[in-house]
C-alpha positions in Angstrom: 22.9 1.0 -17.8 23.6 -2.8 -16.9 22.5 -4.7 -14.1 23.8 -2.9 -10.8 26.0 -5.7 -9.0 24.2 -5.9 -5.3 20.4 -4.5 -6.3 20.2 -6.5 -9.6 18.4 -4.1 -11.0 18.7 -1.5 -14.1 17.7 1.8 -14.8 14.2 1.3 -16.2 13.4 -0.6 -13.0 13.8 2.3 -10.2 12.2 5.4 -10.1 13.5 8.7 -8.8 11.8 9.0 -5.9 12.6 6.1 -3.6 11.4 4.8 0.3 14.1 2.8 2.4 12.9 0.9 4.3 15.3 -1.2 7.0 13.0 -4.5 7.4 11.6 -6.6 3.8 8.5 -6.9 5.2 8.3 -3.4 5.4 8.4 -3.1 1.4 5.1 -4.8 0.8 3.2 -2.7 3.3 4.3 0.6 1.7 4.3 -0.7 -1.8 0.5 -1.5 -1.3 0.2 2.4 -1.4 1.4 2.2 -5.4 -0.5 2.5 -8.6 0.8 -0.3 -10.6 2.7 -2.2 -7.9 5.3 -5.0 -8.7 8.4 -6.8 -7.5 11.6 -6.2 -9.0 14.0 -7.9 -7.2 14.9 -9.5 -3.8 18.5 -10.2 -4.2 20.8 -10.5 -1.2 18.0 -9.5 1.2 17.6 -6.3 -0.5 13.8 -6.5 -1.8 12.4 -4.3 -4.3 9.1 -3.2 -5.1 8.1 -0.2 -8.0 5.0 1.3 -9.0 3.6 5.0 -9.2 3.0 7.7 -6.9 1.1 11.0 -8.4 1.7 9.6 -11.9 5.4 9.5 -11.4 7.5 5.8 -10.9 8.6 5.4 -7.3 10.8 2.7 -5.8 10.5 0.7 -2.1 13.9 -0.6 -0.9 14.8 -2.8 1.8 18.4 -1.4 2.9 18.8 -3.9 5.6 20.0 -3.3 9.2 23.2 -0.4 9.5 25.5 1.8 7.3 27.1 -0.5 5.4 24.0 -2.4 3.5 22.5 0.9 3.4 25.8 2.6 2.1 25.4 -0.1 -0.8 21.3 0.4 -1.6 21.7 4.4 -1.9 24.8 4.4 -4.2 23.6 1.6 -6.7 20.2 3.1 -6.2 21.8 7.0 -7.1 23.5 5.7 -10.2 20.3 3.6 -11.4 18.7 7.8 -11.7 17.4 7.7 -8.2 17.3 11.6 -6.4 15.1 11.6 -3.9 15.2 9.1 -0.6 12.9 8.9 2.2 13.2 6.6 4.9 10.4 4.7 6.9 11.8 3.0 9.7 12.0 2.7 13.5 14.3 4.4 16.3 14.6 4.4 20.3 14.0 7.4 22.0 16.8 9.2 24.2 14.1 11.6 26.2 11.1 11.4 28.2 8.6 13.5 26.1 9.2 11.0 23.2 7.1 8.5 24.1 6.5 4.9 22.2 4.4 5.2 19.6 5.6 8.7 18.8 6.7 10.1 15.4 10.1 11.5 15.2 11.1 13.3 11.8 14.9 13.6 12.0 16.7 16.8 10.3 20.0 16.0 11.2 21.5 12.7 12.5 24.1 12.4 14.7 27.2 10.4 12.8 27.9 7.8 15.5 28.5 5.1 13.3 31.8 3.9 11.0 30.3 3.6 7.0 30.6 7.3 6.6 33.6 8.4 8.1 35.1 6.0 5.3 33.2 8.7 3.4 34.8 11.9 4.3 35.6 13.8 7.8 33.5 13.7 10.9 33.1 17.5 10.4 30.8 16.9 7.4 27.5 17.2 8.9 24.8 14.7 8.0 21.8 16.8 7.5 17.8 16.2 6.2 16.9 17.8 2.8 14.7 20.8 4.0 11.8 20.2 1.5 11.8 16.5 2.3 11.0 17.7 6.3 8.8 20.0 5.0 6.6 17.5 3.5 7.4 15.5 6.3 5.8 18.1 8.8 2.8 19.2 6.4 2.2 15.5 6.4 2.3 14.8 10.2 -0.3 18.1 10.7 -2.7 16.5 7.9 -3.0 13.6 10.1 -3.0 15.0 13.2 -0.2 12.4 14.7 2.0 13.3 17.6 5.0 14.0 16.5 8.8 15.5 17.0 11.1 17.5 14.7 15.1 17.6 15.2 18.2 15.7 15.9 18.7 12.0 16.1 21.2 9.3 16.4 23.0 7.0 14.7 24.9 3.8 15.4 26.4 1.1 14.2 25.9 -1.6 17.5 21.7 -2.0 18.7 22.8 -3.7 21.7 25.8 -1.2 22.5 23.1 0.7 23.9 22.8 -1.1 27.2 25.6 -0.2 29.5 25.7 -4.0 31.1 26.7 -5.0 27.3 30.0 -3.0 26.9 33.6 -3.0 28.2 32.9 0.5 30.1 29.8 0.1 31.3 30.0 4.0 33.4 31.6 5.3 29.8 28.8 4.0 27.6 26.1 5.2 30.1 27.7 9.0 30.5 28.5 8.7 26.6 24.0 8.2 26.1 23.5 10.5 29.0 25.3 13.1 27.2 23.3 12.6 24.1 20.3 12.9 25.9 21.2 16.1 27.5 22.1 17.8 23.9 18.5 16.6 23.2 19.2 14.4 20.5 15.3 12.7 20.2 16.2 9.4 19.4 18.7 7.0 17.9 18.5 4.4 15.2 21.2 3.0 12.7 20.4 4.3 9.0 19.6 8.3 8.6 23.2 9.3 8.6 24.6 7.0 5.8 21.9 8.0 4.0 21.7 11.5 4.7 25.7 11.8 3.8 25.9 10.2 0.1 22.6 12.0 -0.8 24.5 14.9 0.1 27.8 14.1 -1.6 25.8 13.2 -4.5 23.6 16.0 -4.8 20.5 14.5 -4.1 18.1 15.0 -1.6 16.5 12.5 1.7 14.9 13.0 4.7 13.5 10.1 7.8 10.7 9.7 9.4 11.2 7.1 12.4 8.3 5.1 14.4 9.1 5.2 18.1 9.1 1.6 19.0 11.5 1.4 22.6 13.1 3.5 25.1 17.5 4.1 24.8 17.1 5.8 28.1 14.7 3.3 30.9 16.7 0.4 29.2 13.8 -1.4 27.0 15.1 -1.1 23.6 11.8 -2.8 21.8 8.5 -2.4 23.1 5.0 -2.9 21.8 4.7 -0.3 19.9 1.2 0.7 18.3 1.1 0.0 14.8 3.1 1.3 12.3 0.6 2.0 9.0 -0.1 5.5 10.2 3.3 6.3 9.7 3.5 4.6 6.2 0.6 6.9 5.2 2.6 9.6 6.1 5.1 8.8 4.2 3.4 8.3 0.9 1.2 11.3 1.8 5.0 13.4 1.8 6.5 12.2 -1.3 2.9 12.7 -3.1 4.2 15.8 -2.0 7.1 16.1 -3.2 6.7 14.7 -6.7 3.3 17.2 -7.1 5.6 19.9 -6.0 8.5 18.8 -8.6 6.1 18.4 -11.5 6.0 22.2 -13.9 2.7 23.9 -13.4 1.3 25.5 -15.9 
């Protein structure tokens, strides 16, 4: 097909298995992972890198910050042949046993944000591809990190987290406090856009988030320990998942 309008990119240039990734600089550090690495594109913030995982072509995406960037990457990404999305990225957490520097792999995110309800109802649940945890979790044992499986978060405002920030301070504290208490692990601002149009579009994602601050003491970015041991996760899972894909004879 042609040139996609946001991505710039065509069909020979992605492959079907595909990292999101909220920050650019993010794409170089995973894309060092790939067997014949190079840039495709960086337009409109949304930077591109492609190589080979396991044999197989695999794609690194900068979606930028929130749905609606994200809403973008996924669908122009979907109709360039992409199936299969993992994202690498960061989150809050929203209880005291997740602790900075944590690993939360989310299977379900909680669809506090406005790109998907344009989408379809609120009833529509935004929920991880099962074999995508899977490899997730297999992944996390291998390397013996410290990590937490089930529900997260998503907004669309980082700073509507802080009470002192909003028009109803007391209703924006009881609204996090009540998120906590349905132990939601943590919140960040991409896993439910993605997880919705994979669905819709019969394709398959999953996150795995780097704990980097604390929703619930107030200190939204801390200094978190490095992030590399989660990006070899990562490529560890979709080796994964494209070994697992491939016919066996």
């Amino acid at each position: 097909m042609d040139q996609v309008l946001h991505l710039r990119a065509t069909a020979g240039d992605i492959g079907a298995y595909v990292f999101l990734c909220g920050d650019p600089s993010r794409v170089a550090a995973i894309s060092k992972y790939f067997d014949e690495q190079r840039e495709v594109s960086s337009a409109r913030g949304y930077v591109i890198h492609s190589g080979k995982l396991s044999g197989m072509r695999v794609s690194v995406v900068a979606s930028g910050i929130g749905g609606p960037s994200t809403a973008i990457a996924v669908e122009e990404l979907i109709a360039l042949g992409a199936r299969t999305f993992l994202r690498v990225g960061t989150c809050g957490s929203l209880q005291e046993h997740v602790k900075i520097g944590d690993t939360v792999i989310s299977t379900a995110a909680v669809r506090e944000e406005g790109t998907t309800r344009q989408y379809i109802a609120l009833e529509y649940p935004a929920v991880a591809s099962w074999d995508v945890v899977q490899s997730l979790v297999q992944s996390c044992r291998l390397s013996k990190a410290k990590f937490h499986i089930g529900l997260t978060h998503c907004k669309d405002a980082f700073y509507s987290e802080l009470p002192e920030y909003t028009a109803d301070p007391e209703g924006t504290e009881r609204r996090w406090a009540g998120w906590t208490r349905g132990n939601v692990l943590s919140t960040e601002m991409e896993a439910s856009t993605i997880y919705v149009i994979a669905s819709m579009r019969g394709c398959r994602a999953g996150a795995i988030l780097h704990v980097v601050g604390s929703t619930i003491d107030g200190n939204l970015i801390a200094k978190a320990p490095d992030i590399e041991p989660v990006l070899k996760i990562a490529i560890s899972a979709m080796n994964q998942l494209i070994e697992n894909d491939l016919p066996h004879v």
